[in-house]
mmCIF file of the N, C-alpha and C atoms, coordinates in Angstrom:
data_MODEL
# 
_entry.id   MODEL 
# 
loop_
_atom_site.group_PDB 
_atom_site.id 
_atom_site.type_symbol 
_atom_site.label_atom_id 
_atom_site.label_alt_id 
_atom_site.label_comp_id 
_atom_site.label_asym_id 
_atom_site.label_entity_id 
_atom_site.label_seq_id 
_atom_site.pdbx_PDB_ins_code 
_atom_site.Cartn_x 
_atom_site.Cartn_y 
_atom_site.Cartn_z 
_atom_site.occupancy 
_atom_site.B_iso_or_equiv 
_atom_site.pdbx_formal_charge 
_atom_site.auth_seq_id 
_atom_site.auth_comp_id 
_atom_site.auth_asym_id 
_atom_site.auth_atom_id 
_atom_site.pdbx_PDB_model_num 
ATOM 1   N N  . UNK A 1 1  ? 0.831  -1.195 0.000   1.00 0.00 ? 1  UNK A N  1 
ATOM 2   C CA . UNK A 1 1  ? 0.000  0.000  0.000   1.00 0.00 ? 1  UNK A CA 1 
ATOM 3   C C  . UNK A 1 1  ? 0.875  1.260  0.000   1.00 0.00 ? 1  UNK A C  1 
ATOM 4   N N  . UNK A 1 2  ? 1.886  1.534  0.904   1.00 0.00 ? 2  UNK A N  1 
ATOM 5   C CA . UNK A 1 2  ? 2.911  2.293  1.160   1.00 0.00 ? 2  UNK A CA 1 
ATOM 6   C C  . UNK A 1 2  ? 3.157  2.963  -0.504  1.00 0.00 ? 2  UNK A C  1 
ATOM 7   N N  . UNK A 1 3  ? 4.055  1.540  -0.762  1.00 0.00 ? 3  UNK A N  1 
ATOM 8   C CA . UNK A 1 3  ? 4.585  1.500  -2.163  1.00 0.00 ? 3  UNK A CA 1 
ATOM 9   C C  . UNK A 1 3  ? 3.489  2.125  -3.184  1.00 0.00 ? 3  UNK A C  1 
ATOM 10  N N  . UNK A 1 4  ? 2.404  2.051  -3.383  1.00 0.00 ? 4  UNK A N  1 
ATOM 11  C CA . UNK A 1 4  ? 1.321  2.539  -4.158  1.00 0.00 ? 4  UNK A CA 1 
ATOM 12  C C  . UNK A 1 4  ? 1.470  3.696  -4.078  1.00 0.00 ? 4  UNK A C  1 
ATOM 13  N N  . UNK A 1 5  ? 1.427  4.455  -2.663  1.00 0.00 ? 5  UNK A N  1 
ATOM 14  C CA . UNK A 1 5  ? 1.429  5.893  -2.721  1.00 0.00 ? 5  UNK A CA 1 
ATOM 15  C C  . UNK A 1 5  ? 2.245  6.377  -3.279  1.00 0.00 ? 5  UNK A C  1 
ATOM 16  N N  . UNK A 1 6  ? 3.152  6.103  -2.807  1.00 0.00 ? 6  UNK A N  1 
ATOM 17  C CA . UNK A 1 6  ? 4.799  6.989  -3.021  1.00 0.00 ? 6  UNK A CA 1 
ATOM 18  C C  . UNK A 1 6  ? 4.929  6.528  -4.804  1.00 0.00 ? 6  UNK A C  1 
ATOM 19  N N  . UNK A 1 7  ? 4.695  5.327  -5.386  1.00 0.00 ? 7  UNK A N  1 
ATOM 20  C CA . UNK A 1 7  ? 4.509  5.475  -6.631  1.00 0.00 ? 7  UNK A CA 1 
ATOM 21  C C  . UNK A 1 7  ? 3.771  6.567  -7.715  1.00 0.00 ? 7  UNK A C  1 
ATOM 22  N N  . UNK A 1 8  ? 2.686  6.660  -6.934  1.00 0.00 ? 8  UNK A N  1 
ATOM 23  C CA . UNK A 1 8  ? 1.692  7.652  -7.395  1.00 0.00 ? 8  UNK A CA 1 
ATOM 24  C C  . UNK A 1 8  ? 1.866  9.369  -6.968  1.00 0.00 ? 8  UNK A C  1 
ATOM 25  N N  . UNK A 1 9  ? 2.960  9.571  -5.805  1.00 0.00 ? 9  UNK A N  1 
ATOM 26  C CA . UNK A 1 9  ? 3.420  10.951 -5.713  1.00 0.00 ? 9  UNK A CA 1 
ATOM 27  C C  . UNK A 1 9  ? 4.461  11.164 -6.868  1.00 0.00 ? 9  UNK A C  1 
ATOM 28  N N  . UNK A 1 10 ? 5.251  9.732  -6.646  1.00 0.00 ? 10 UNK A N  1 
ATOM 29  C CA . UNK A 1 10 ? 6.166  10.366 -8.145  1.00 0.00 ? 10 UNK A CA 1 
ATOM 30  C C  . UNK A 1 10 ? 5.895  10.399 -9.355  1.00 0.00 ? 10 UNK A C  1 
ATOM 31  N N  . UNK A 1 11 ? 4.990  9.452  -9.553  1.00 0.00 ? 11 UNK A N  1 
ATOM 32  C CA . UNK A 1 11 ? 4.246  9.923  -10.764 1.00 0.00 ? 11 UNK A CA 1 
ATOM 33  C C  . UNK A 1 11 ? 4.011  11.485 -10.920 1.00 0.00 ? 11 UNK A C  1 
ATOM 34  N N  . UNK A 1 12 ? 3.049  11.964 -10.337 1.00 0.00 ? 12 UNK A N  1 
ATOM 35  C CA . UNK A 1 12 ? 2.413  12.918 -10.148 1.00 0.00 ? 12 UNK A CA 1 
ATOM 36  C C  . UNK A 1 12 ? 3.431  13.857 -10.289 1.00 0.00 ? 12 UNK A C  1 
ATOM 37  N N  . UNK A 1 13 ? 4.891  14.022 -9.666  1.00 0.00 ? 13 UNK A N  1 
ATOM 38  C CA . UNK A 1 13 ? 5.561  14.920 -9.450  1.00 0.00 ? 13 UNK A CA 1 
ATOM 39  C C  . UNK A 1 13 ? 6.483  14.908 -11.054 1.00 0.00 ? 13 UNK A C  1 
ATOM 40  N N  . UNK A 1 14 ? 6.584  13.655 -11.884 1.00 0.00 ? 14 UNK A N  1 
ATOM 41  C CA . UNK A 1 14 ? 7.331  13.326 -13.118 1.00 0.00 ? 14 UNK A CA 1 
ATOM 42  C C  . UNK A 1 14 ? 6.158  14.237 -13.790 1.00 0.00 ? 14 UNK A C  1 
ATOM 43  N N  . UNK A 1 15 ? 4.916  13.810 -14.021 1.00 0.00 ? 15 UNK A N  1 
ATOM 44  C CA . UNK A 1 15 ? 3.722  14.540 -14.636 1.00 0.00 ? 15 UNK A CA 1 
ATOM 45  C C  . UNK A 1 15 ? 4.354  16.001 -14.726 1.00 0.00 ? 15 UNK A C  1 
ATOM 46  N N  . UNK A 1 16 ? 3.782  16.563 -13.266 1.00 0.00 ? 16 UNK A N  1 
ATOM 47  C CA . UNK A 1 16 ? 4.166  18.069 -13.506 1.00 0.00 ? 16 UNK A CA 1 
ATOM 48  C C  . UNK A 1 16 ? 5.739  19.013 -13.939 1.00 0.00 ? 16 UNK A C  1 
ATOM 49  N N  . UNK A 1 17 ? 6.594  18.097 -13.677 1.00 0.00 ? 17 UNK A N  1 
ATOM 50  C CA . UNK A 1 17 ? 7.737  18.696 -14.387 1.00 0.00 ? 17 UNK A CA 1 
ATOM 51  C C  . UNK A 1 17 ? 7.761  18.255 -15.909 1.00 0.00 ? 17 UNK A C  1 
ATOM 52  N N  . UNK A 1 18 ? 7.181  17.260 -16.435 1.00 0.00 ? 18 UNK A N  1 
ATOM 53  C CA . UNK A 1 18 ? 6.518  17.145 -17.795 1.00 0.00 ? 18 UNK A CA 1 
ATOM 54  C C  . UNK A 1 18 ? 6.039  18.689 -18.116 1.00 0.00 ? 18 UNK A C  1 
ATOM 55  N N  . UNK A 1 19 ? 5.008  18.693 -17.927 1.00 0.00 ? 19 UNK A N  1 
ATOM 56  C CA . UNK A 1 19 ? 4.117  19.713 -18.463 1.00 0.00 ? 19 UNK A CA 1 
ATOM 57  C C  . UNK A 1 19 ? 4.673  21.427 -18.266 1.00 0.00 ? 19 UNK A C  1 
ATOM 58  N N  . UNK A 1 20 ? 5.496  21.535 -17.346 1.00 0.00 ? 20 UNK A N  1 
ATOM 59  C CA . UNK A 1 20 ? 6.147  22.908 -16.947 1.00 0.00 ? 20 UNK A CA 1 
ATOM 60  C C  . UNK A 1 20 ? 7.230  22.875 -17.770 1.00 0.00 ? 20 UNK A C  1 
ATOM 61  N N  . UNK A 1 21 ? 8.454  21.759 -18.595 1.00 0.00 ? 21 UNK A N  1 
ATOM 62  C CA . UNK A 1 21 ? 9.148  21.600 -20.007 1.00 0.00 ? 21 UNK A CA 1 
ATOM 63  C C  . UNK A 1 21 ? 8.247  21.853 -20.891 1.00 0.00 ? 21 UNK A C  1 
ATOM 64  N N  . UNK A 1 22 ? 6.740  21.511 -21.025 1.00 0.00 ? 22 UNK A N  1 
ATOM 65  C CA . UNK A 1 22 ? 6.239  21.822 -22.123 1.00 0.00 ? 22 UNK A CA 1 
ATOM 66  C C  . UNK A 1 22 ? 5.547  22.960 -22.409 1.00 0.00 ? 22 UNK A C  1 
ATOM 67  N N  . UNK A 1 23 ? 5.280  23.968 -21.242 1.00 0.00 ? 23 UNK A N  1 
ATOM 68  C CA . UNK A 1 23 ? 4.834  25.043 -21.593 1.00 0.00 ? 23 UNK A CA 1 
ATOM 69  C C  . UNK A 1 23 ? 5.925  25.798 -21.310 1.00 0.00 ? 23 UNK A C  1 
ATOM 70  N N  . UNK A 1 24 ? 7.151  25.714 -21.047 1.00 0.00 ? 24 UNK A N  1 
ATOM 71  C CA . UNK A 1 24 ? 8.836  26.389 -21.416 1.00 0.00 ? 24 UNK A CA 1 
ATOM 72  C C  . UNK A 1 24 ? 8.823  26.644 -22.955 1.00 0.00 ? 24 UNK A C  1 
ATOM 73  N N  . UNK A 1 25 ? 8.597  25.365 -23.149 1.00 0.00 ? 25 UNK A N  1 
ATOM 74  C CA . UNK A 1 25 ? 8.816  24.981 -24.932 1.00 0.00 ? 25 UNK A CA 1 
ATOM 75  C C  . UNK A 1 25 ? 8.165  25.626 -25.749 1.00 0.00 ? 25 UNK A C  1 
ATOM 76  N N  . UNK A 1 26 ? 6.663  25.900 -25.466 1.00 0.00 ? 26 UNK A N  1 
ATOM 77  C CA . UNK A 1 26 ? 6.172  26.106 -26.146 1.00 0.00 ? 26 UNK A CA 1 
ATOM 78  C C  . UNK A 1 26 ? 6.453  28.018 -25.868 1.00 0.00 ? 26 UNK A C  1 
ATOM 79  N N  . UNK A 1 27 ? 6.416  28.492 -24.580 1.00 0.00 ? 27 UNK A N  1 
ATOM 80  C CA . UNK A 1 27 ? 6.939  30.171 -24.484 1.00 0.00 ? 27 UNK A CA 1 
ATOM 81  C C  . UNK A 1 27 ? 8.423  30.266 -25.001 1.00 0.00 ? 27 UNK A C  1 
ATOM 82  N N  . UNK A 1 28 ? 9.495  29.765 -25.175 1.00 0.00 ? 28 UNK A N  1 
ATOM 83  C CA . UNK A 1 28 ? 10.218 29.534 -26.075 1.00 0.00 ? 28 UNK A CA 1 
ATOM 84  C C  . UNK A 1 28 ? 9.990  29.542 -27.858 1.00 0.00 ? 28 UNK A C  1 
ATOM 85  N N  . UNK A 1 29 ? 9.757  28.219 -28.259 1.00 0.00 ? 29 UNK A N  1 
ATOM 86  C CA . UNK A 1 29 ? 8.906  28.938 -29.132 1.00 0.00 ? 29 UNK A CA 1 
ATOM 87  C C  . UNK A 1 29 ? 7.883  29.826 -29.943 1.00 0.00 ? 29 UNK A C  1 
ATOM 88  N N  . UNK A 1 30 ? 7.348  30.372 -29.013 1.00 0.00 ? 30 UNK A N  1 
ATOM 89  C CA . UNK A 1 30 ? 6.250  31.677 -29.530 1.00 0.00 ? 30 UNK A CA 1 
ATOM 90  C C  . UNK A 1 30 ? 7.479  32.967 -29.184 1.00 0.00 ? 30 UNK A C  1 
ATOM 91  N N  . UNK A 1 31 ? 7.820  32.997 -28.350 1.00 0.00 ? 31 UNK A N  1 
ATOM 92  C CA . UNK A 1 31 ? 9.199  34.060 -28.208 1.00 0.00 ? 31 UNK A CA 1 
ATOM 93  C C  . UNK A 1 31 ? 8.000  34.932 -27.531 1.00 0.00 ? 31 UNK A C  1 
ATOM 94  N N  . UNK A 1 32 ? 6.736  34.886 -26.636 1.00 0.00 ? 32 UNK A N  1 
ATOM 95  C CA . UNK A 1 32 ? 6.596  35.432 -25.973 1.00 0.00 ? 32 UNK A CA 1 
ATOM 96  C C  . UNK A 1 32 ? 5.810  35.145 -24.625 1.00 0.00 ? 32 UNK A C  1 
ATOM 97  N N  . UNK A 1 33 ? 5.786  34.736 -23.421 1.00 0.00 ? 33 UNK A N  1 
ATOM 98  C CA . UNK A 1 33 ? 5.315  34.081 -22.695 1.00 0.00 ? 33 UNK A CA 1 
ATOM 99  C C  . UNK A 1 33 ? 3.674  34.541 -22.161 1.00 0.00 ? 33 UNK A C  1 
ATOM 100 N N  . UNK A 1 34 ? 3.250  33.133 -22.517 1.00 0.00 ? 34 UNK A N  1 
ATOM 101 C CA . UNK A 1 34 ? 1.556  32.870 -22.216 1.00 0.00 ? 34 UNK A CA 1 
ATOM 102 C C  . UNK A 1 34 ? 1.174  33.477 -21.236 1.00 0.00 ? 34 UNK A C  1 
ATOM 103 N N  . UNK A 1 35 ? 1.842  33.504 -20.009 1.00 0.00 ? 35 UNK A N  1 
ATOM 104 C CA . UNK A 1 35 ? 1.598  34.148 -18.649 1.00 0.00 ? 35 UNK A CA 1 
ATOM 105 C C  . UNK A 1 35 ? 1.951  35.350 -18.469 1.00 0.00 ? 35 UNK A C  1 
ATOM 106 N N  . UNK A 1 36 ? 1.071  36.410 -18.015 1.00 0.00 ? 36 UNK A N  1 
ATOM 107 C CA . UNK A 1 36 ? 1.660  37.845 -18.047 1.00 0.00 ? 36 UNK A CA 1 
ATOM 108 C C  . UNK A 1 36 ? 2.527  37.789 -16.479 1.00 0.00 ? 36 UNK A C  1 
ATOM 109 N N  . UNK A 1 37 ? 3.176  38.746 -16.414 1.00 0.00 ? 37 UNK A N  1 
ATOM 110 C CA . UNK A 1 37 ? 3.831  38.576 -15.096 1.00 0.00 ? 37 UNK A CA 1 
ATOM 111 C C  . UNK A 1 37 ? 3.377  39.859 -14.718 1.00 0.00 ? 37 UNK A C  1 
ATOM 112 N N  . UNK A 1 38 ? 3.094  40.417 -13.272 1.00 0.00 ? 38 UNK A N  1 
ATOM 113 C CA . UNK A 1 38 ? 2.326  41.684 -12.983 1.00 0.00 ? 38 UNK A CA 1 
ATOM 114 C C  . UNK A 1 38 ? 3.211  42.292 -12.438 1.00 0.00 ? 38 UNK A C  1 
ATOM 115 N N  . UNK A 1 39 ? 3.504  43.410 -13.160 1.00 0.00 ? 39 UNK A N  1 
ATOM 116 C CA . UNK A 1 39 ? 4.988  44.824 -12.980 1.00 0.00 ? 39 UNK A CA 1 
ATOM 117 C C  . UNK A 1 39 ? 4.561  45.017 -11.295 1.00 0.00 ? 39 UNK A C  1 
ATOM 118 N N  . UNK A 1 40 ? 6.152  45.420 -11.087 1.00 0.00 ? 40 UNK A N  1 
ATOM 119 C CA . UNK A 1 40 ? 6.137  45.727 -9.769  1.00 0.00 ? 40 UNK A CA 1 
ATOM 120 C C  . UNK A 1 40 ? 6.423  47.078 -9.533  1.00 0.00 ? 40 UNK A C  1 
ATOM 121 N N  . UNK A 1 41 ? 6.091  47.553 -8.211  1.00 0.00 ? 41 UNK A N  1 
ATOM 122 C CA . UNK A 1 41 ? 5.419  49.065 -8.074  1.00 0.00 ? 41 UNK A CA 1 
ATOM 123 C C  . UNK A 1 41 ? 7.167  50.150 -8.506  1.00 0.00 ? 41 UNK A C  1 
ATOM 124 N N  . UNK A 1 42 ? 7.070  50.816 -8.912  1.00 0.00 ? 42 UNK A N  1 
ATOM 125 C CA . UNK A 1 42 ? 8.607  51.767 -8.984  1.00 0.00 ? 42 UNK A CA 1 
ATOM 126 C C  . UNK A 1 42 ? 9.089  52.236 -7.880  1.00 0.00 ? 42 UNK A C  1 
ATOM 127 N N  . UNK A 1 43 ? 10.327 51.739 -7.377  1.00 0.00 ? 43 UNK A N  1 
ATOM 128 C CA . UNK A 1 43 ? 10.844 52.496 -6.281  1.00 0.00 ? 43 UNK A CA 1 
ATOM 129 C C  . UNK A 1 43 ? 11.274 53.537 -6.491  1.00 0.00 ? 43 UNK A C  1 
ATOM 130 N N  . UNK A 1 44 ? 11.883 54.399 -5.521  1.00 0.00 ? 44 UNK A N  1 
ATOM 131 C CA . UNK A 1 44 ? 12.521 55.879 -5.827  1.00 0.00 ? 44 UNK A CA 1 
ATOM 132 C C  . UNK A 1 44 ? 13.366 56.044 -4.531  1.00 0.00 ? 44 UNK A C  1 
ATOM 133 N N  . UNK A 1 45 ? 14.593 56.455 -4.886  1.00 0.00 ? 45 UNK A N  1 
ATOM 134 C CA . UNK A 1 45 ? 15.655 56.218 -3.998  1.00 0.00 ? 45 UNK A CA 1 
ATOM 135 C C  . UNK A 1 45 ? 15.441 57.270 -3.082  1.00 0.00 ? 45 UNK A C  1 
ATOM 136 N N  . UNK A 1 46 ? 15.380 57.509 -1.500  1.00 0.00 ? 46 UNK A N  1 
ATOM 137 C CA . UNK A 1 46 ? 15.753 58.403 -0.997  1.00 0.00 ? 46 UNK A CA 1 
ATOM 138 C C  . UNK A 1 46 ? 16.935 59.733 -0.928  1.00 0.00 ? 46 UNK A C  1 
ATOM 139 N N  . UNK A 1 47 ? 17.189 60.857 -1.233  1.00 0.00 ? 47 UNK A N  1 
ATOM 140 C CA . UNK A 1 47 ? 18.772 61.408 -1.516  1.00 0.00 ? 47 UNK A CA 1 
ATOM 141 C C  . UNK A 1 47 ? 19.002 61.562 -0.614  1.00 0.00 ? 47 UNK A C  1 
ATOM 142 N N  . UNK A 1 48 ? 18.652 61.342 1.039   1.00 0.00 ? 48 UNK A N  1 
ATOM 143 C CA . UNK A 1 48 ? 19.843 61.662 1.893   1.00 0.00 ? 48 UNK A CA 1 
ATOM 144 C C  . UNK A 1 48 ? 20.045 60.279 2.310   1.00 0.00 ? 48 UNK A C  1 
ATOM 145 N N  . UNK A 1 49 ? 19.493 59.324 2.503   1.00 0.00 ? 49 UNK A N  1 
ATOM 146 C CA . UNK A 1 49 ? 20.145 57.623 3.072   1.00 0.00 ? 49 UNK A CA 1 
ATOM 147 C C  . UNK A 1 49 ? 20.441 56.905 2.202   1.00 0.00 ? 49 UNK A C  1 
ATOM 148 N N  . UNK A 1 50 ? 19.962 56.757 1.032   1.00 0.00 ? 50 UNK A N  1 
ATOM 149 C CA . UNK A 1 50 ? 19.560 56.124 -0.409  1.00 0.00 ? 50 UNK A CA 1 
ATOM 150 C C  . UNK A 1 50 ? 18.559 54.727 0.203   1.00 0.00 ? 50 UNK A C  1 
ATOM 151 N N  . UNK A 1 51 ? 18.164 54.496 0.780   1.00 0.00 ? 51 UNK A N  1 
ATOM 152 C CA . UNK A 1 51 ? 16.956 53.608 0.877   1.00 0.00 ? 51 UNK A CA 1 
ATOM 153 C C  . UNK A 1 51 ? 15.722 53.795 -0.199  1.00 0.00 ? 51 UNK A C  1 
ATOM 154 N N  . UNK A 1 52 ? 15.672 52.931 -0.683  1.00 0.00 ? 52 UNK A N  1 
ATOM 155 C CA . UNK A 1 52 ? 14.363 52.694 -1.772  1.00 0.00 ? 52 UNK A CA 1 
ATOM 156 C C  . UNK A 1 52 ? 13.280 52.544 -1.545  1.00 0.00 ? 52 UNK A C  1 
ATOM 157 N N  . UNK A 1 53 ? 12.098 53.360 -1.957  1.00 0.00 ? 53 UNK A N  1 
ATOM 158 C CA . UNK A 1 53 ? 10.830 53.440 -1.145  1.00 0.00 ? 53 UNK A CA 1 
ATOM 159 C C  . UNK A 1 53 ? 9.856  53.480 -2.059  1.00 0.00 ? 53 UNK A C  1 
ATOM 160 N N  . UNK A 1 54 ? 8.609  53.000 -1.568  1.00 0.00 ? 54 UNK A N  1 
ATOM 161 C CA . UNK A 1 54 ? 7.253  52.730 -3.106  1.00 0.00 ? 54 UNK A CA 1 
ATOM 162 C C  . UNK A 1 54 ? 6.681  54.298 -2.618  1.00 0.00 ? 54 UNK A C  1 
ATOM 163 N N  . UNK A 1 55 ? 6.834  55.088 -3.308  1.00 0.00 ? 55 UNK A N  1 
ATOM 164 C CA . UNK A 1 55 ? 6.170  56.659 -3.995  1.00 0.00 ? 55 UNK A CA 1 
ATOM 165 C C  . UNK A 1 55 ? 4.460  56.681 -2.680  1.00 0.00 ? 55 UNK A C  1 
ATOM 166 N N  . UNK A 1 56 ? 3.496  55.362 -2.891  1.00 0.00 ? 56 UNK A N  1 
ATOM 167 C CA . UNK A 1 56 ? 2.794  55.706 -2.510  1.00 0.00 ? 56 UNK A CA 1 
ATOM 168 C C  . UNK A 1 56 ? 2.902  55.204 -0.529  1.00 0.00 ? 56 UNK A C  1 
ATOM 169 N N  . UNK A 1 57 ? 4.168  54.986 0.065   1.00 0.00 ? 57 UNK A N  1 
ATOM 170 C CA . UNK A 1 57 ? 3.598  55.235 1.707   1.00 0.00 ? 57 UNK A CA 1 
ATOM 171 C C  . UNK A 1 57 ? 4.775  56.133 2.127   1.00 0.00 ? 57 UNK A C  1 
ATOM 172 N N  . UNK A 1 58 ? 5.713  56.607 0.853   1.00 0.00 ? 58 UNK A N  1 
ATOM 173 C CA . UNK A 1 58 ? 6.923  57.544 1.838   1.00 0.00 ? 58 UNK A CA 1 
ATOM 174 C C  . UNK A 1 58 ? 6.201  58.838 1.668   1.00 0.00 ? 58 UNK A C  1 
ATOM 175 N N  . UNK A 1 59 ? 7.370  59.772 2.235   1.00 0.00 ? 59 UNK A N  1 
ATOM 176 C CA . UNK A 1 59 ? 6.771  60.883 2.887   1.00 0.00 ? 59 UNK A CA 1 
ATOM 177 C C  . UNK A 1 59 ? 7.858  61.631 1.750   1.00 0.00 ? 59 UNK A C  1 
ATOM 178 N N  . UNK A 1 60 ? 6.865  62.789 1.073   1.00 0.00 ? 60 UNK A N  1 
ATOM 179 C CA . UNK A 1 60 ? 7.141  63.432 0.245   1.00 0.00 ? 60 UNK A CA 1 
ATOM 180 C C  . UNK A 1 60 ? 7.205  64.650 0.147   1.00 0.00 ? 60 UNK A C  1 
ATOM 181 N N  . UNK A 1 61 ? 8.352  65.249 -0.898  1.00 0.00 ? 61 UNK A N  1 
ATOM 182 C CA . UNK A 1 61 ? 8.424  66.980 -0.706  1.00 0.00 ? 61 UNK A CA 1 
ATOM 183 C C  . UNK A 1 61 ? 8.892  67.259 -1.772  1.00 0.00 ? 61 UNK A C  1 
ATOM 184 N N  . UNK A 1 62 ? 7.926  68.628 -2.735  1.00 0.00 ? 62 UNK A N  1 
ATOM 185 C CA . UNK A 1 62 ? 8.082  68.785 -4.118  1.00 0.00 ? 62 UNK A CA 1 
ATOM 186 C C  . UNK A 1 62 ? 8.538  70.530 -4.047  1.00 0.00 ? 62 UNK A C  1 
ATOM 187 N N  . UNK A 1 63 ? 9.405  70.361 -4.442  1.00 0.00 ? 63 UNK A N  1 
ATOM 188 C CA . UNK A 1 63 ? 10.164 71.947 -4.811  1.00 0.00 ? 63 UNK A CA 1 
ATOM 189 C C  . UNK A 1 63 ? 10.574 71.958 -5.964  1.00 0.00 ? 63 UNK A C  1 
ATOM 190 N N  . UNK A 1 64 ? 10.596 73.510 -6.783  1.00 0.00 ? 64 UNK A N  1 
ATOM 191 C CA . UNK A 1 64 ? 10.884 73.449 -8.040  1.00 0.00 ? 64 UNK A CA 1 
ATOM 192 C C  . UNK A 1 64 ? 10.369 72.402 -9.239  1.00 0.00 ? 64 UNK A C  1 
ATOM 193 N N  . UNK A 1 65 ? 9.426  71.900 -8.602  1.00 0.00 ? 65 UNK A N  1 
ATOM 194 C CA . UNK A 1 65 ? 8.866  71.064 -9.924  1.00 0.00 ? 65 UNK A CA 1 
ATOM 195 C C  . UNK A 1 65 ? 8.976  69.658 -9.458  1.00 0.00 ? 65 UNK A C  1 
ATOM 196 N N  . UNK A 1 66 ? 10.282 69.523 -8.598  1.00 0.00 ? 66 UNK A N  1 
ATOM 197 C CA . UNK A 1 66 ? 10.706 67.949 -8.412  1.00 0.00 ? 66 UNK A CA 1 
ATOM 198 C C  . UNK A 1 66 ? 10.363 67.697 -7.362  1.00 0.00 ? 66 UNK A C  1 
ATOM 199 N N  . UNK A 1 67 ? 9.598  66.421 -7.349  1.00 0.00 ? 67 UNK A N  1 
ATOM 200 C CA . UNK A 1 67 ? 9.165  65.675 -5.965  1.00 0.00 ? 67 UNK A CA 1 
ATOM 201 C C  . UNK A 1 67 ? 10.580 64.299 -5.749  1.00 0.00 ? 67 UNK A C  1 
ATOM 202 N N  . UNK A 1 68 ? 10.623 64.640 -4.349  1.00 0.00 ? 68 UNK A N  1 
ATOM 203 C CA . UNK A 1 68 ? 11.591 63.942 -3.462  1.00 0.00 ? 68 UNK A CA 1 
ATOM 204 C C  . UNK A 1 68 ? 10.475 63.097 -2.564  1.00 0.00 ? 68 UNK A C  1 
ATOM 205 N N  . UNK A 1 69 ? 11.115 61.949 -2.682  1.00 0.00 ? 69 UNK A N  1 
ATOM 206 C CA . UNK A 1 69 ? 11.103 60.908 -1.807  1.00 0.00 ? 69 UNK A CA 1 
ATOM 207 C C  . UNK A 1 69 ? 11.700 60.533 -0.592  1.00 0.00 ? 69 UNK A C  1 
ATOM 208 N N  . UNK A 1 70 ? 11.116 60.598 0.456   1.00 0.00 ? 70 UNK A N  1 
ATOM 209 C CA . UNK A 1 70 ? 11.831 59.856 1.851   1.00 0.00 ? 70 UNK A CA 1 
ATOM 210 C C  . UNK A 1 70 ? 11.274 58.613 2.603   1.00 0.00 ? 70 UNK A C  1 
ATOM 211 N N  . UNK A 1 71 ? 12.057 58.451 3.486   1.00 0.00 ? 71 UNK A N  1 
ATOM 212 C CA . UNK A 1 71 ? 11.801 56.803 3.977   1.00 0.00 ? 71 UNK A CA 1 
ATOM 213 C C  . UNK A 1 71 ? 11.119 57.562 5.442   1.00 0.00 ? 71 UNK A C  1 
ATOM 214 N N  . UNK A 1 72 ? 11.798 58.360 6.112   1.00 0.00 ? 72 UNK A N  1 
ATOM 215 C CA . UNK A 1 72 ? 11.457 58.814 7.673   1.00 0.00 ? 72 UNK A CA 1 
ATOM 216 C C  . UNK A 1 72 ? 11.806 60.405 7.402   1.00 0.00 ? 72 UNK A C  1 
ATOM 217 N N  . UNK A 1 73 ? 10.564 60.498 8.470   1.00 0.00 ? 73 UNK A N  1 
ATOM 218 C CA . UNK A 1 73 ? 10.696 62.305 9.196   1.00 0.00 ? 73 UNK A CA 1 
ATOM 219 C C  . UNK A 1 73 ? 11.717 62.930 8.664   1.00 0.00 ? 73 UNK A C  1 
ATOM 220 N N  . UNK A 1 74 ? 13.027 61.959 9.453   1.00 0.00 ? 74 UNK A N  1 
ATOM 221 C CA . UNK A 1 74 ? 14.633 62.553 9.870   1.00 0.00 ? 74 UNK A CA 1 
ATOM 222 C C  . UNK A 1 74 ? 14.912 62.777 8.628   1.00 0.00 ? 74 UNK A C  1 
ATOM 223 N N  . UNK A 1 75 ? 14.637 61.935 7.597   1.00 0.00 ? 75 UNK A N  1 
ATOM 224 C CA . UNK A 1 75 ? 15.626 61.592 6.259   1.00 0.00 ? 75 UNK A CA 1 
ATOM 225 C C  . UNK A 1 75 ? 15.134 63.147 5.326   1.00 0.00 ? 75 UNK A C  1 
ATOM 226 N N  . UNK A 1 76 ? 13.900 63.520 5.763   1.00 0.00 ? 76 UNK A N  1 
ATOM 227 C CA . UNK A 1 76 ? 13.094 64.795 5.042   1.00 0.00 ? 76 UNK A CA 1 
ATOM 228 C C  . UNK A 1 76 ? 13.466 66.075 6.231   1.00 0.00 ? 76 UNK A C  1 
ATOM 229 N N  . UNK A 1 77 ? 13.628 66.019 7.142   1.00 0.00 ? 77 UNK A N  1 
ATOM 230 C CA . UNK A 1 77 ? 13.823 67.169 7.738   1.00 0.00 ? 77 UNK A CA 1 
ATOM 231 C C  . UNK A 1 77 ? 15.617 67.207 7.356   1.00 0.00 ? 77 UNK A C  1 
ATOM 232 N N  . UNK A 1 78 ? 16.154 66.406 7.483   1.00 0.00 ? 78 UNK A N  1 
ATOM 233 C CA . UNK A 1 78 ? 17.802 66.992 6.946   1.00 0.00 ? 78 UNK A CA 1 
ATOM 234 C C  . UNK A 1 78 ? 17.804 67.393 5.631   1.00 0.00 ? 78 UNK A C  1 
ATOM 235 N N  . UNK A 1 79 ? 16.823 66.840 4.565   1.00 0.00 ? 79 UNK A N  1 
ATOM 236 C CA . UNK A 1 79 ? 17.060 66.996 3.322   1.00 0.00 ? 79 UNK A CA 1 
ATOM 237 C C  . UNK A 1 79 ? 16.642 68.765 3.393   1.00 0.00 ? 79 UNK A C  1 
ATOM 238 N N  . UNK A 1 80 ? 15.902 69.739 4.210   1.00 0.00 ? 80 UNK A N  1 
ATOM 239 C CA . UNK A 1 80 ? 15.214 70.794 4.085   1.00 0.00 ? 80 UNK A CA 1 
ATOM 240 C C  . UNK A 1 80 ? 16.296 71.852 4.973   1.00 0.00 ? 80 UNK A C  1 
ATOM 241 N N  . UNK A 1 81 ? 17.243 71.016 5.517   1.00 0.00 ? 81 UNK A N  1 
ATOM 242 C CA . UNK A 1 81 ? 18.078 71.849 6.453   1.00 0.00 ? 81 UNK A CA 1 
ATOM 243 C C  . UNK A 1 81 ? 19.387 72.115 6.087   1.00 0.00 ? 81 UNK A C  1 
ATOM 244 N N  . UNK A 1 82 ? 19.289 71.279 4.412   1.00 0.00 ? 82 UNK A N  1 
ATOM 245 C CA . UNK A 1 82 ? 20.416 71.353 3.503   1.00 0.00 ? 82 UNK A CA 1 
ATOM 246 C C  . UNK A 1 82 ? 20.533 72.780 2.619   1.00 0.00 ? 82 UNK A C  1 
# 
């Protein structure tokens, strides 16, 4: 009985690396892949720590046109005392 199972997991597990070579193969051949992959959000570097931060939870300050990005308080109050 044992033996049955564990036959039938590797099956199962030969199956699916089957089929994940064959839809390689086939996004390979089309030269563009079936599955979209979903873009990830743009970071924006902090200029006084350089820590990288997503636009929409850092804390922000726009002068002259250009908006700056920060990670903390500190990182925006030195940038203003510059």
């Amino acid at each position: 009985m044992l033996r049955a199972i564990l036959l039938l997991v590797l099956l199962l597990i030969v199956a699916r690396m089957f089929w994940r070579l064959v839809d390689a193969a086939i996004d390979g051949a089309s030269g563009e892949p079936r599955r979209k992959v979903k873009s990830g959000v743009k970071l924006e570097r902090d200029p006084v720590c350089g820590t990288y931060v997503a636009p929409a939870s850092a804390l922000s300050l726009t002068a002259g046109g250009t908006t700056r990005y920060f990670c903390s308080e500190k990182c925006r109050n030195e940038y203003v005392a510059r």
